[in-house]
PAROVO-719800 format. One record per residue: residue in one letter; x, y, z of N, C-alpha, C in turn. Coordinates in steps of 0.2 Angstrom, whole numbers, padded with zeros to 4 digits, always signed. Layout:
// residues N
AXYZXYZXYZ...
// end
This chain:
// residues 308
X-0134-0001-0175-0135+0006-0175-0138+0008-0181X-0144+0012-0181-0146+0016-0186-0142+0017-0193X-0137+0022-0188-0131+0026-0190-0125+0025-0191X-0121+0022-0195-0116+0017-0194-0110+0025-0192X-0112+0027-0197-0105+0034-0198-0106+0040-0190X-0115+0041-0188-0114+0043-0182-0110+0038-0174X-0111+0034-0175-0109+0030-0170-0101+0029-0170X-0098+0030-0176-0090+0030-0178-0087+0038-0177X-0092+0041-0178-0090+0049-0176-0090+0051-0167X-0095+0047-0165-0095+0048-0158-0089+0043-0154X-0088+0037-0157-0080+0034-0151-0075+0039-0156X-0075+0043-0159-0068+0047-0162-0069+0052-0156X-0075+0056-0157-0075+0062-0153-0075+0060-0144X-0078+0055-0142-0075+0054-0137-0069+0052-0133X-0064+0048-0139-0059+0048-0138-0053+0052-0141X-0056+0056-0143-0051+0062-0149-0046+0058-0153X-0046+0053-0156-0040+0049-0158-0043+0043-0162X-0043+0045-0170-0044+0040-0174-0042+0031-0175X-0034+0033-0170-0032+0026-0169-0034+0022-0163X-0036+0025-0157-0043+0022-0152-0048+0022-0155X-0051+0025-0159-0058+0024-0161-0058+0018-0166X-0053+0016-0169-0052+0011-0173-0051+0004-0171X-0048+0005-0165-0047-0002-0160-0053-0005-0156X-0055+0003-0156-0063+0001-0150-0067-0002-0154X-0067+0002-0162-0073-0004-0166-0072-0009-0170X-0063-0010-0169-0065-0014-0172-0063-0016-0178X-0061-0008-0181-0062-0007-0189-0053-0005-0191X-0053-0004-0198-0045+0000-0199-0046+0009-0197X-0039+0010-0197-0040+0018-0197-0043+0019-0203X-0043+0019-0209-0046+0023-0216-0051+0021-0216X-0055+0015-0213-0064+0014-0212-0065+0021-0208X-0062+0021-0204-0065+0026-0198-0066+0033-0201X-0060+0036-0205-0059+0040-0208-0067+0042-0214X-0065+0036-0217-0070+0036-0220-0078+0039-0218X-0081+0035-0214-0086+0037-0209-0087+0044-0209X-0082+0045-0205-0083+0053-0202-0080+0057-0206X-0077+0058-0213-0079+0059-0220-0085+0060-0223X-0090+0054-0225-0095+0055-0224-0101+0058-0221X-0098+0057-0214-0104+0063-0209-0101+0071-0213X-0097+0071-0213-0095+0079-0214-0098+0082-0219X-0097+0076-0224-0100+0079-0231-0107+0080-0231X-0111+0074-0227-0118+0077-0225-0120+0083-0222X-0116+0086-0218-0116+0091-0215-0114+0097-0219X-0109+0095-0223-0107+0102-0227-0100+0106-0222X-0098+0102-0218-0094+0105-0213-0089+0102-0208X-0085+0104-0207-0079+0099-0205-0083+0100-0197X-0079+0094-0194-0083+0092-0187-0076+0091-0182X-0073+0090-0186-0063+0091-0180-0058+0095-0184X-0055+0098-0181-0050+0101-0183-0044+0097-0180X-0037+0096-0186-0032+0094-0185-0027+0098-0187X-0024+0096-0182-0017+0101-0180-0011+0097-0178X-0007+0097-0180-0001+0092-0177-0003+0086-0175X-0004+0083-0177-0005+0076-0174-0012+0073-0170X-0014+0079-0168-0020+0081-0163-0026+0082-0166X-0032+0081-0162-0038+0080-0166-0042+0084-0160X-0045+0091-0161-0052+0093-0157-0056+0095-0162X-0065+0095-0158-0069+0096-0160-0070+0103-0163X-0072+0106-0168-0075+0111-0172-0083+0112-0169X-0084+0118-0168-0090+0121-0165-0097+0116-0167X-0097+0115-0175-0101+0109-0176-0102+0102-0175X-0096+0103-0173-0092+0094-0171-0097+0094-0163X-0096+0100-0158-0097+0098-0155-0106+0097-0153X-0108+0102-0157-0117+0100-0158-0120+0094-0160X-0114+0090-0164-0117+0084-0167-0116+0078-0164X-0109+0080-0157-0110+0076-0151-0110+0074-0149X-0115+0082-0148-0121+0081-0140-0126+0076-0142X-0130+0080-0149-0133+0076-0151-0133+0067-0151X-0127+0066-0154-0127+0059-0156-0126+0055-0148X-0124+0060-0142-0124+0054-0134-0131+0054-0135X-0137+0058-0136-0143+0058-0137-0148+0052-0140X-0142+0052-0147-0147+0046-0150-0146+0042-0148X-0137+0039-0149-0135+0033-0150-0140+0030-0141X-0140+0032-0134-0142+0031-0128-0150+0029-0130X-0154+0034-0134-0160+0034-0135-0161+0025-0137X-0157+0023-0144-0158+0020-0148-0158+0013-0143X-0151+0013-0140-0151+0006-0135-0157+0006-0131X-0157+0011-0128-0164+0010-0124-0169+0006-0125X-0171+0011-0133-0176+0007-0136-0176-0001-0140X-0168-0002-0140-0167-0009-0141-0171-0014-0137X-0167-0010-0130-0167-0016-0125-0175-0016-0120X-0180-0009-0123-0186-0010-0118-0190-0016-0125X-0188-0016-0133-0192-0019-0135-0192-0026-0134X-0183-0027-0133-0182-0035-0131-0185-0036-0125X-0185-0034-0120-0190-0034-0114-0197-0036-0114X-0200-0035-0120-0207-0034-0122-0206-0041-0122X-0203-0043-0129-0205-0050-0132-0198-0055-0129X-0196-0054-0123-0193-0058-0120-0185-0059-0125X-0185-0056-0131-0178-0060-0133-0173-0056-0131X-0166-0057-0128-0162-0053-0124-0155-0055-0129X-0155-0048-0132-0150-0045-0137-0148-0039-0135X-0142-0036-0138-0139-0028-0139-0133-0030-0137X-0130-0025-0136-0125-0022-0132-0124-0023-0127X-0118-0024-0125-0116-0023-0115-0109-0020-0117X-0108-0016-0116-0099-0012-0115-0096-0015-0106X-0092-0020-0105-0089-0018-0099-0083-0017-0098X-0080-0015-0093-0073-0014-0091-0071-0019-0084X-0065-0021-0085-0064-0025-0078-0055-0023-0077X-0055-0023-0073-0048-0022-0068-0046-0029-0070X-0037-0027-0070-0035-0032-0075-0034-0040-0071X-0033-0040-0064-0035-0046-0060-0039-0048-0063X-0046-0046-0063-0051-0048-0063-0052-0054-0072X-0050-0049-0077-0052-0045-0083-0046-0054-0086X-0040-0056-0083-0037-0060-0085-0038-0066-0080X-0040-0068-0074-0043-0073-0071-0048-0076-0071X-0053-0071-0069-0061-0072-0067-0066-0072-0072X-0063-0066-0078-0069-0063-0080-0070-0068-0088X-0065-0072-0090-0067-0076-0097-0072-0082-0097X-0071-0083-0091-0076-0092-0091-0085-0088-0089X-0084-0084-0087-0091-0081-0085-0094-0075-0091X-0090-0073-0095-0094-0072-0103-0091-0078-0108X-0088-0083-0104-0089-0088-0112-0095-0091-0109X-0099-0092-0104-0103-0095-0103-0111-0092-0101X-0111-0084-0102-0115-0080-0104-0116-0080-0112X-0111-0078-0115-0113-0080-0122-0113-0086-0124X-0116-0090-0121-0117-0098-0126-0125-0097-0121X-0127-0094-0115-0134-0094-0113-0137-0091-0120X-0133-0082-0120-0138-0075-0124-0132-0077-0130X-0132-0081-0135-0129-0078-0142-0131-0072-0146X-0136-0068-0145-0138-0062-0148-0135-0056-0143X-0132-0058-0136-0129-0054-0134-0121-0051-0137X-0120-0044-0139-0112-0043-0140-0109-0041-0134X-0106-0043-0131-0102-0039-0126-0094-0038-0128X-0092-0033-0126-0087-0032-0127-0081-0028-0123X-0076-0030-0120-0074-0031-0113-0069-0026-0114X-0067-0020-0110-0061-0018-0109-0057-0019-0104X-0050-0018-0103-0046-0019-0097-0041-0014-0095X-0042-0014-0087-0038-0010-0088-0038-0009-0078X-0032-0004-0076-0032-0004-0071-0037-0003-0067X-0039-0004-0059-0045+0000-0056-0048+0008-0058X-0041+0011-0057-0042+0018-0058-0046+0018-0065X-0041+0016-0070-0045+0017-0077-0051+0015-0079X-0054+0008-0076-0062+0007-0076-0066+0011-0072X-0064+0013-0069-0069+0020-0062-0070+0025-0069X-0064+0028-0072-0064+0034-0076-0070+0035-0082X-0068+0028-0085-0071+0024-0091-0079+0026-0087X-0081+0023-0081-0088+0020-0081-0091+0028-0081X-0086+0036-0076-0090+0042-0076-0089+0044-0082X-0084+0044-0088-0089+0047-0093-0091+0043-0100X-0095+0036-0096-0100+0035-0100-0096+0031-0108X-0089+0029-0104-0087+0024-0113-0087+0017-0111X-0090+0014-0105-0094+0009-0103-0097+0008-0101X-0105+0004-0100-0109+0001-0096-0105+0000-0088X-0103-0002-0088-0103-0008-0081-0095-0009-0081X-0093-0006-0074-0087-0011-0073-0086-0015-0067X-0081-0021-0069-0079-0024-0062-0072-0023-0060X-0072-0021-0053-0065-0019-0051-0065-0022-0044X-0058-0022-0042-0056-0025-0035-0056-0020-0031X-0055-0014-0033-0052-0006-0028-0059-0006-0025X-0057+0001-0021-0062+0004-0019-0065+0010-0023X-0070+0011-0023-0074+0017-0027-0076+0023-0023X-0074+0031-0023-0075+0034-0019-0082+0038-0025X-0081+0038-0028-0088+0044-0033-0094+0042-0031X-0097+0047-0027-0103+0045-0024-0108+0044-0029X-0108+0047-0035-0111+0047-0041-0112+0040-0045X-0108+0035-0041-0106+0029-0046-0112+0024-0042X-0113+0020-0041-0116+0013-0035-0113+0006-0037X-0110+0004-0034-0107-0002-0032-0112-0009-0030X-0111-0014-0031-0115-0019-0030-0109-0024-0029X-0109-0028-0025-0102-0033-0024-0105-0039-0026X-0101-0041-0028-0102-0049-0032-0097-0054-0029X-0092-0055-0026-0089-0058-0021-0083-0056-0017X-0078-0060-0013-0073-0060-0009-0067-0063-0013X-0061-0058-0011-0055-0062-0014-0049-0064-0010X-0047-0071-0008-0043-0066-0003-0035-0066-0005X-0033-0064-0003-0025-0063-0003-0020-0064+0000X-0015-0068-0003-0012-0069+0000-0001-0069-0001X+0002-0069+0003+0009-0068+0002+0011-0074-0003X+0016-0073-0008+0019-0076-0013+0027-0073-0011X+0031-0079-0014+0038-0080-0013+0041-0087-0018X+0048-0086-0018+0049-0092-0022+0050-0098-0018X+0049-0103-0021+0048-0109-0015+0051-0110-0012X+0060-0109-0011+0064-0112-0007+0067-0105-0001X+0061-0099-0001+0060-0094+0002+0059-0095+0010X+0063-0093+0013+0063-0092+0023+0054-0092+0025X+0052-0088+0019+0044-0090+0021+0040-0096+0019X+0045-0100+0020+0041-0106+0016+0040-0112+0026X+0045-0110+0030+0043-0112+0036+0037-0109+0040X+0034-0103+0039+0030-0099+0043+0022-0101+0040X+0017-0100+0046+0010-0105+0045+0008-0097+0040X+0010-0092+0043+0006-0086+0042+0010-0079+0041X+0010-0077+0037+0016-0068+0038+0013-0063+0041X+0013-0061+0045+0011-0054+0048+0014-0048+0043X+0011-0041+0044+0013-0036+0038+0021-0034+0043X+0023-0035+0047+0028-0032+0050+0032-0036+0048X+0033-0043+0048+0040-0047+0043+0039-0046+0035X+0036-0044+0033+0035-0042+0026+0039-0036+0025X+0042-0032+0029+0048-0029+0028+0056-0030+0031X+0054-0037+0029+0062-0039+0032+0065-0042+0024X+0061-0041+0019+0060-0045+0013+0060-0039+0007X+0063-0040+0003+0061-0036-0006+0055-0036-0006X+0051-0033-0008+0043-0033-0011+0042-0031-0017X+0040-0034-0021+0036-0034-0028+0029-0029-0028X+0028-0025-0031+0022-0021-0029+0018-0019-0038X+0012-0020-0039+0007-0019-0043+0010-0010-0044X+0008-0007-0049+0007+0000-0050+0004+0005-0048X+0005+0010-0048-0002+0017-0045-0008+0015-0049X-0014+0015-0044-0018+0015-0047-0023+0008-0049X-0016+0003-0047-0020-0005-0046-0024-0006-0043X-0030-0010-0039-0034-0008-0037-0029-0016-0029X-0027-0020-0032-0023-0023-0029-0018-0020-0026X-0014-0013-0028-0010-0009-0025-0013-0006-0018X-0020-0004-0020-0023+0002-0017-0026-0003-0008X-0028-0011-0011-0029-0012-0005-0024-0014+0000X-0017-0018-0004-0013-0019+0001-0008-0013+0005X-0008-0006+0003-0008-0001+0006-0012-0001+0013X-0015-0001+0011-0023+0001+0015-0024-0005+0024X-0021-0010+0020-0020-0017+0023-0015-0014+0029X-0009-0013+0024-0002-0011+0029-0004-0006+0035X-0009+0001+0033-0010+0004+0036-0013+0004+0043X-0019+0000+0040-0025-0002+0046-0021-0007+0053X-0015-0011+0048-0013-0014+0054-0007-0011+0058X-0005-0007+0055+0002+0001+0061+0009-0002+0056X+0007-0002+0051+0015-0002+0046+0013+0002+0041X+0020+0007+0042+0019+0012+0039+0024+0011+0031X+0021+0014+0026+0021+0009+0020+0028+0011+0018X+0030+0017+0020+0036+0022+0018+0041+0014+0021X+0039+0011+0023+0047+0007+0027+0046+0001+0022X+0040+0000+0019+0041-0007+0014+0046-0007+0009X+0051-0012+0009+0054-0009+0003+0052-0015-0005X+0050-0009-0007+0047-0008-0015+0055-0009-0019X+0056-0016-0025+0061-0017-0028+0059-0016-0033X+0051-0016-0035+0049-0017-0040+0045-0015-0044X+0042-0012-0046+0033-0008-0046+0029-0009-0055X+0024-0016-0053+0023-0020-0063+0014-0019-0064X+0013-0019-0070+0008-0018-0072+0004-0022-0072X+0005-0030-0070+0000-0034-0073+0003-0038-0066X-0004-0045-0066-0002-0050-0060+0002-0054-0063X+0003-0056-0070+0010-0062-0074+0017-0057-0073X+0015-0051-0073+0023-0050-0073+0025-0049-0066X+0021-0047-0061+0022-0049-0050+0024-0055-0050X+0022-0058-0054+0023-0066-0054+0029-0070-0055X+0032-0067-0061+0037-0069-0063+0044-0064-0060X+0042-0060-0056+0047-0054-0054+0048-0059-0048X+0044-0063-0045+0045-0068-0037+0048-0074-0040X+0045-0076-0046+0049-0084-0047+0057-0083-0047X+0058-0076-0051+0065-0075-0051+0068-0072-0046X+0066-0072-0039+0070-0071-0034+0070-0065-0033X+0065-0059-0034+0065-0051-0035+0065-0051-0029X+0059-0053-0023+0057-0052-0020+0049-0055-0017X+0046-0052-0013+0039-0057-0011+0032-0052-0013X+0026-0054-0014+0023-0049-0015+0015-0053-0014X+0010-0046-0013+0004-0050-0011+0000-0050-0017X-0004-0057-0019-0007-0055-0024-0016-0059-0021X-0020-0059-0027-0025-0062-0025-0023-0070-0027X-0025-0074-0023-0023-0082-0023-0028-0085-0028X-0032-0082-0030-0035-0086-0038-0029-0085-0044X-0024-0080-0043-0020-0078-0049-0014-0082-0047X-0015-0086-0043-0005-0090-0043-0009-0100-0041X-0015-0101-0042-0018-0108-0043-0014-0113-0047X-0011-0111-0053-0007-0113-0059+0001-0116-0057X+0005-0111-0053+0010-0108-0048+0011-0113-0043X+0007-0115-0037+0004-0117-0033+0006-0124-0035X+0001-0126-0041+0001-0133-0043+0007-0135-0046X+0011-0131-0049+0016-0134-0052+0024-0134-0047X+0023-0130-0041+0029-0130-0037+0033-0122-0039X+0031-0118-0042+0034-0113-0043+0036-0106-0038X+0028-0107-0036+0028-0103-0029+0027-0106-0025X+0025-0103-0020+0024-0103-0012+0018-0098-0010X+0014-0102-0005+0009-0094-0004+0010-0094+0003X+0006-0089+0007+0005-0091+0012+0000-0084+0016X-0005-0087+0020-0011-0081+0022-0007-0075+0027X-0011-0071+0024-0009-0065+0031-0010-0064+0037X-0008-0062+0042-0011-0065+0049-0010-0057+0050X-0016-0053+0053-0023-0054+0054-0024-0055+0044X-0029-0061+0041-0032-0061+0035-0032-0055+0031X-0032-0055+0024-0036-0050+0020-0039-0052+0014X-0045-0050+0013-0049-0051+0008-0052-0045+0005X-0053-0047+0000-0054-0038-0004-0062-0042-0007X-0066-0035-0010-0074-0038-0012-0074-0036-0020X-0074-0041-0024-0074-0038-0033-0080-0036-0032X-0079-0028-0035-0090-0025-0035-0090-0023-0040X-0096-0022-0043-0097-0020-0049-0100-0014-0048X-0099-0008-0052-0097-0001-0052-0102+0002-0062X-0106+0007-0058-0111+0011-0063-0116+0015-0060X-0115+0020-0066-0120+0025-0066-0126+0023-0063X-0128+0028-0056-0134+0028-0052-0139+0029-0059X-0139+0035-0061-0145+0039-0067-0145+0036-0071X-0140+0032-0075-0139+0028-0081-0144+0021-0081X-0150+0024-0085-0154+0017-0086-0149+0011-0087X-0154+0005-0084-0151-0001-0084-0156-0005-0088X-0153-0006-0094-0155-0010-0099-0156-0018-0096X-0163-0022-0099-0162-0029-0096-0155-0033-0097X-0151-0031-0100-0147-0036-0104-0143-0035-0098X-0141-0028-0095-0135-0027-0090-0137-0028-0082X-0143-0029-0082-0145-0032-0078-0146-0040-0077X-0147-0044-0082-0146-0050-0084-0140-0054-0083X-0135-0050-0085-0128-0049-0084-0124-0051-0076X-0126-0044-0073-0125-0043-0068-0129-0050-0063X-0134-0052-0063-0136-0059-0060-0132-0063-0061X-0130-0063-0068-0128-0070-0071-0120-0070-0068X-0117-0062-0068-0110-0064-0065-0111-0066-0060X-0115-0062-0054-0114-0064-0047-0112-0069-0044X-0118-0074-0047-0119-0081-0046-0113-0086-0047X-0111-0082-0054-0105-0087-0057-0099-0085-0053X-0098-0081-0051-0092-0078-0049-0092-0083-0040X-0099-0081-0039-0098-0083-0030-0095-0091-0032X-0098-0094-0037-0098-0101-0037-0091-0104-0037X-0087-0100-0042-0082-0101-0043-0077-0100-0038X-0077-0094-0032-0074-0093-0028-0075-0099-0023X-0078-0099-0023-0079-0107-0016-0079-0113-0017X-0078-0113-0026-0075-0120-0026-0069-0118-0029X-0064-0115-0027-0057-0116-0029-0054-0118-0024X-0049-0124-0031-0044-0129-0026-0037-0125-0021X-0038-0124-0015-0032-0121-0010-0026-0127-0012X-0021-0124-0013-0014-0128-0013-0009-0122-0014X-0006-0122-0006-0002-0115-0007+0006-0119-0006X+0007-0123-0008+0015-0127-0007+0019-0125-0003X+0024-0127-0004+0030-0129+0003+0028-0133+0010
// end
């Protein structure tokens, strides 16, 4: 960037909060500080106002912006149409992944984008489906990959594979005699359930629904933020829970769990989510091939072992 202090001024003002803006870059709070210290003084004029704890924009703060979405957008642009020219493929890529994804799938496929593009930075956020949907409409990532569904018509979706899902219990669990669970014996049992807004939440609702189980009857003992902590709420006898069957492969192999398929199936589509009108830089384009591929590849050769 150009502008190191413009760029440090804009993840503050985006995020209103000196201690996000210092984790996003990277940096300590008093570097951050500093920066946007310095912008101020170039300008002759405070750019936030602080009031209890709280941080909002001052009338110049927000002129300077607007302005700086203008540059910093302008600047990558012209990164990535130069790298285009003389084929070298550098910059930036901001993505966000749902946390299934973001802790199973997503590390082998940028450890092995960055050993192709080493001038590439990327830098990955995580976070539940709801939260990477949010991130991608105002623009504080390129690119996200979620499990959920995306209703913002403004956004475009592109799938990059299948996941399927399946029941989980502790080994010596009544469902460990059954080929398959239907959603109606699934409430004869404790259920482990993801949080509002998981995108693994949102489809096995969706699931209950489509097949005449009405979700008010499932009993919920549990409701966790991550797939290791569903994981470990089942080992210890909470209860059963669905999860995606790439995240219990580990479980599976070592006798901890038990899985077993849904009868009728479900499978959810990981799709990648972004700005229609948001130029697409070669890099995020590049990217996006390069996941597809690795992604499909990966999913069709994973070893099935659902024990018991």
């Amino acid at each position: 960037m150009a502008d190191r202090r413009l760029q440090v001024f804009h993840t503050v003002a985006r995020l209103l909060s000196f201690t996000k803006a210092a984790d996003t870059l990277h940096m300590t709070q008093p570097a951050v500080t500093f920066q946007v210290k310095q912008l101020e003084e170039q300008f002759n004029t405070r750019l936030f106002d602080r009031t209890h704890n709280r941080i909002s924009l001052t009338e110049a703060g927000m002129v300077v912006y607007e302005y700086s979405e203008r540059i910093i957008s302008l600047y990558s642009e012209m990164s990535n149409r130069v790298g285009e020219m003389t084929g070298d493929l550098r910059g930036q890529l901001l993505i966000g992944a749902s946390t299934t994804i973001a802790e199973y799938m997503l590390p082998r496929v940028l450890g092995d984008f960055k050993m192709k593009y080493p001038d590439v930075q990327v830098r990955l956020h995580v976070g539940n489906t709801d939260k990477i949907v949010h991130m991608i409409e105002d623009n504080s990532i390129d690119l996200g990959l979620v499990e959920g569904v995306v209703t913002n018509k403004s956004l475009a979706t592109l799938k990059c594979c299948m996941d399927s899902m399946v029941v989980i219990a502790e080994p010596d669990h009544a469902l460990g005699t059954y080929e398959s669970v239907t959603a109606q014996e699934l409430l004869d049992y404790p259920f482990v359930s993801r949080e509002e807004g998981s995108g693994t939440r949102e489809v096995t609702m969706e699931y209950l629904h489509q097949v005449g189980v009405d979700t008010n009857d499932l009993h919920i003992t549990m409701e966790l933020g991550s797939p290791e902590a569903v994981k470990g709420a089942v080992e210890g006898g909470l209860g059963v829970a669905i999860v995606s069957e790439t995240t219990v492969l580990k479980e599976l192999a070592l006798g901890t769990l038990l899985a077993r398929p849904l009868n009728p199936p479900l499978a959810r589509p990981y799709s990648f989510v972004y700005q229609k009108q948001k130029f697409r830089s070669l890099v995020m384009d590049e990217f996006l091939e390069f996941a597809k591929d690795r992604c499909s590849r990966d999913m069709l050769s994973v070893p099935v072992r659902r024990g018991g």
